[in-house]
N, C-alpha and C positions, 0 to 999 in steps of 0.2 A: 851028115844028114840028120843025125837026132839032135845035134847042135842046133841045126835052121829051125828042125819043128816045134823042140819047146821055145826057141826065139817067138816065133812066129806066134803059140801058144800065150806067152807071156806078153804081146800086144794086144793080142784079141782081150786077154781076161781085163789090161790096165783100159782099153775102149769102152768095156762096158761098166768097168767103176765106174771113170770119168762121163758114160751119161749115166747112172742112176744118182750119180752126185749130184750133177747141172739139175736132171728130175726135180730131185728133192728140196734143190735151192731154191727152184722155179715156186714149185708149192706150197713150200713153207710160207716164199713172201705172199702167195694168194691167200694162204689162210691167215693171213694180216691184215686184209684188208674187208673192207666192208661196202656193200652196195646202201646210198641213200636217195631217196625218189622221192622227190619232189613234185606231188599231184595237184596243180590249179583249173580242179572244175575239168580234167581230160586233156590238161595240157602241163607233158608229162618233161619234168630235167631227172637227171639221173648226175651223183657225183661217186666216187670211192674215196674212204677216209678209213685210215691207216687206224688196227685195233686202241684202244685207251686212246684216241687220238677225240677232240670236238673236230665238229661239221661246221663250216663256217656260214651263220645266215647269211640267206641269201639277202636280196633288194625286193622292199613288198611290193608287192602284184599291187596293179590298178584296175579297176571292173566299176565301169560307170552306174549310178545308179546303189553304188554298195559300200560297205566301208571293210575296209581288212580287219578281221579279229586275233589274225596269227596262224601258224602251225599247229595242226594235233598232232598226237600219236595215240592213235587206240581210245580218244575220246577224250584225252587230256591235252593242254597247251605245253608244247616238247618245252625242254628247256635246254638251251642251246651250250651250256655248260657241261654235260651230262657229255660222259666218253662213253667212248662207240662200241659195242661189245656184240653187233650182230649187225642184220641186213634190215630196215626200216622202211617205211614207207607215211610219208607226211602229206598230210590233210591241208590244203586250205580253206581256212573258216573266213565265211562271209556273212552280215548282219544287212538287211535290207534298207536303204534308208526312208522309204515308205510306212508310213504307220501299219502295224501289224494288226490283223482282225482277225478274232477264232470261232468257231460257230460252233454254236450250243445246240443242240440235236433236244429236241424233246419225247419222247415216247411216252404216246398216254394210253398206253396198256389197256386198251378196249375203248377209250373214252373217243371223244370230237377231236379232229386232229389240231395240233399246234404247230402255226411253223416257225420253223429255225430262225435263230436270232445269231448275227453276226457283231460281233462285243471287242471292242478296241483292247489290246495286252494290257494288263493291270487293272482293268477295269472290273465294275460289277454290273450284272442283269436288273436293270433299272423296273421294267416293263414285268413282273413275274407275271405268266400266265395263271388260267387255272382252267382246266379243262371239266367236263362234267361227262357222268357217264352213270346211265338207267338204273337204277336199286342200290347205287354206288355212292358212298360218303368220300369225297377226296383228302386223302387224309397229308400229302403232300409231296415234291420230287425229292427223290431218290438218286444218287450216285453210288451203285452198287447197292450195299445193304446198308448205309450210310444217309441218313437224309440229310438232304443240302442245304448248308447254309448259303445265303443269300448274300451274306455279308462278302463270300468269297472273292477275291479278285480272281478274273479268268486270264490264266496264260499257257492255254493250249485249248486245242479241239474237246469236249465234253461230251456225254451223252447223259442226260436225265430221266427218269422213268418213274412215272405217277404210281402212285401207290393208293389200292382202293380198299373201304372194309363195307362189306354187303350190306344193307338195310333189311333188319327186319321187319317183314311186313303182316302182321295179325288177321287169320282170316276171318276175324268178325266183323261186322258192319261196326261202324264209326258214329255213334252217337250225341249229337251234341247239345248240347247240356245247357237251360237258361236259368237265369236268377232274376228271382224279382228286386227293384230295387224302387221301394218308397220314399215321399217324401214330408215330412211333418211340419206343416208350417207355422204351427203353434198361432192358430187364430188368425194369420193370415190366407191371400188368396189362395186358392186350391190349384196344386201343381201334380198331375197326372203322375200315374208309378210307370217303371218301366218294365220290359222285359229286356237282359242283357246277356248274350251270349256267354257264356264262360270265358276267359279268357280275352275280354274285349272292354275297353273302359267304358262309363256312366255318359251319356250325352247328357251336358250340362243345359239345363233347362232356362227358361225367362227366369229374370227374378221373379220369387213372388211381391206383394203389396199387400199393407196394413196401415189402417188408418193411424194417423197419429207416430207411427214410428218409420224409422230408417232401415233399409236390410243388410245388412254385414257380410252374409254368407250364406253356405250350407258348412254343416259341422258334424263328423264324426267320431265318437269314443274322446269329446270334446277337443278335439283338434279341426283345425279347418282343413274340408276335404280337396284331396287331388282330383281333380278331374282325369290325368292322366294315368289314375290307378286301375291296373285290368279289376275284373268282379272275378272273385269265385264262391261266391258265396251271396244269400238273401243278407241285405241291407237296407238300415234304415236312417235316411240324412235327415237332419234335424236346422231346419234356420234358425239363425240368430240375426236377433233385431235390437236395435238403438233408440231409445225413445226422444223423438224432436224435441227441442227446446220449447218450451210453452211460455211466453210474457206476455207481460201488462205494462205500461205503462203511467206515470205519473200525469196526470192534464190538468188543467185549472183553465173554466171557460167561463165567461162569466154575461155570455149573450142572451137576447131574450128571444132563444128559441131551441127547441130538442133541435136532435138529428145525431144522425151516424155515424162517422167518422173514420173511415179506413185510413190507417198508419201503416208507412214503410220501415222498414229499424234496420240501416246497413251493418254489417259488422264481417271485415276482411274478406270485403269483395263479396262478401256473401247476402242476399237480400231475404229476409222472411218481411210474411205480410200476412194481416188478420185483419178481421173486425170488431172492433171494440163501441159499446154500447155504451153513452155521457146524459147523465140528465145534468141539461145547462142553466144556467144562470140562478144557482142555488147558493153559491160561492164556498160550493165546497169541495176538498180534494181527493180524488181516485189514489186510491195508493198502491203501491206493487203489489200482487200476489206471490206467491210462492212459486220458484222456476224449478219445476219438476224433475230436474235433469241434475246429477251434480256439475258442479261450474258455474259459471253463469256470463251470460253476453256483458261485451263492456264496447265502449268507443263507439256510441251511437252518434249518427255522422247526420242525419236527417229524419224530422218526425214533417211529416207533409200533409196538411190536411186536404181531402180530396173532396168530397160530399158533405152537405147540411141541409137538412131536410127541415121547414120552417114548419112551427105548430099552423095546423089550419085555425 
């Protein structure tokens, strides 16, 4: 009897080696292995790949409309080299083949609304806005505490936000302020003075006129004046004048009778004309005076006589 029992005893004990062996065989080889999942967009493969062992790629997904960009892992493209030392789970990356647009949000922080602008990837904000807003200087957008450069290319969603700095506003009445502004025509016609606003330029006047001379300008601090200069101050502009050429000509007339004689004297397209006073039939010669002017006319093209008045 005590033969059979430890018998009997010594099967049971070798039964339960032989399973906690099989056990242990069993789990070891589980802990050798590895789950890898394969995620396309919700559609899911699952493989097991033996520790230190690679995962063999798979064949790229097709998705109308898209282009495959590969596998991630955790935000990176896996590399399929890389031995297996846990349980994974892989991304498929898709790139749109539709041109990509990101919208620029503007915030104008109390001002007139702006609206959103939708801005192709690489691209820049062509159109900048500029929003306005009551006692407010707009001083320009913002990206965070950062002001924006324009020059940016956009390749994502943005939000902009205007940035103001307050006007100060004086509570005194506003006063404004005239200059007088005269004009000296040194002997010519009389040209009215003005009154000019501060800060607003001279209305340029007719020219004036003087016998006997040409008019050049008006002149300031001996410079010729801008018209387009604001006034701040009492001013006085001064014309400059040219004085016309004055001639005489040379005649020899040798008729029996006076008279008057207007002459023409062309000189480069240009006509002057006077009257010149001839006692005739003397046989003697008028000679030039003095041309008041320095230079003097040259290349007289025609002397015409017009009038002859006969002694009564």
């Amino acid at each position: 009897m005590d033969n059979k029992k430890i018998g009997i005893r010594v099967l049971i004990v070798s039964l339960i080696v032989i399973i906690i062996g099989a056990m242990l065989i069993l789990f070891s080889k589980e802990d050798n292995k590895y789950k890898i999942t394969f995620n396309n967009d919700g559609d899911i493969t699952e493989v097991m790949v033996n520790k230190n062992e690679t995962v063999s790629k798979p064949q790229d997904p097709v998705r109308e409309g898209y282009t495959f960009e590969g596998w991630y892992y955790n935000g990176e493209k896996f590399d399929f080299t890389m031995q297996i030392t846990e349980d994974m789970v892989l991304e498929a990356r898709w790139t749109n083949n539709a041109s990509t647009k990101w919208v620029v949000t503007f915030n104008s922080n109390g001002g007139n609304k702006i609206e959103s602008l939708n801005v192709e990837d690489g691209k820049t904000i062509i159109d900048i806005p500029r929003p306005k807003k009551s006692g407010y200087k707009f001083i320009g957008w913002y990206n965070g505490k950062t002001k924006f450069n324009f020059k940016t290319t956009i390749t994502g969603n943005i939000t902009l936000t205007a940035k103001w700095e307050k006007i100060e506003v004086s509570d005194e009445p506003v006063i404004k302020k005239n200059y007088n502004v005269t004009f000296d025509t040194d002997g010519g016609s009389v040209v009215e003075a003005q009154k000019v606003e501060a800060g607003t330029p001279v209305i340029k006047p007719e020219d004036p006129t003087k016998e006997g001379w040409d008019f050049i300008g008006w002149y300031y601090d001996d410079a010729e004046y801008d018209f387009n200069t604001v006034v701040n101050g009492n001013i006085t502009l001064i014309a400059k004048w040219k004085l016309k050429d004055i001639i005489t000509y040379e005649i020899e007339k040798t008729d029996s009778y006076v008279g008057q004689i207007k002459i023409f004297v062309y000189k480069n397209t240009d006509k002057i004309d006077g009257l010149v006073d001839i006692t005739l039939n003397t046989g003697e010669i008028i000679k030039d005076k003095q041309i008041s002017k320095d230079g003097y006319i040259t290349n007289i093209h025609k002397i015409k006589e017009i009038t002859n008045v006969r002694e009564s």
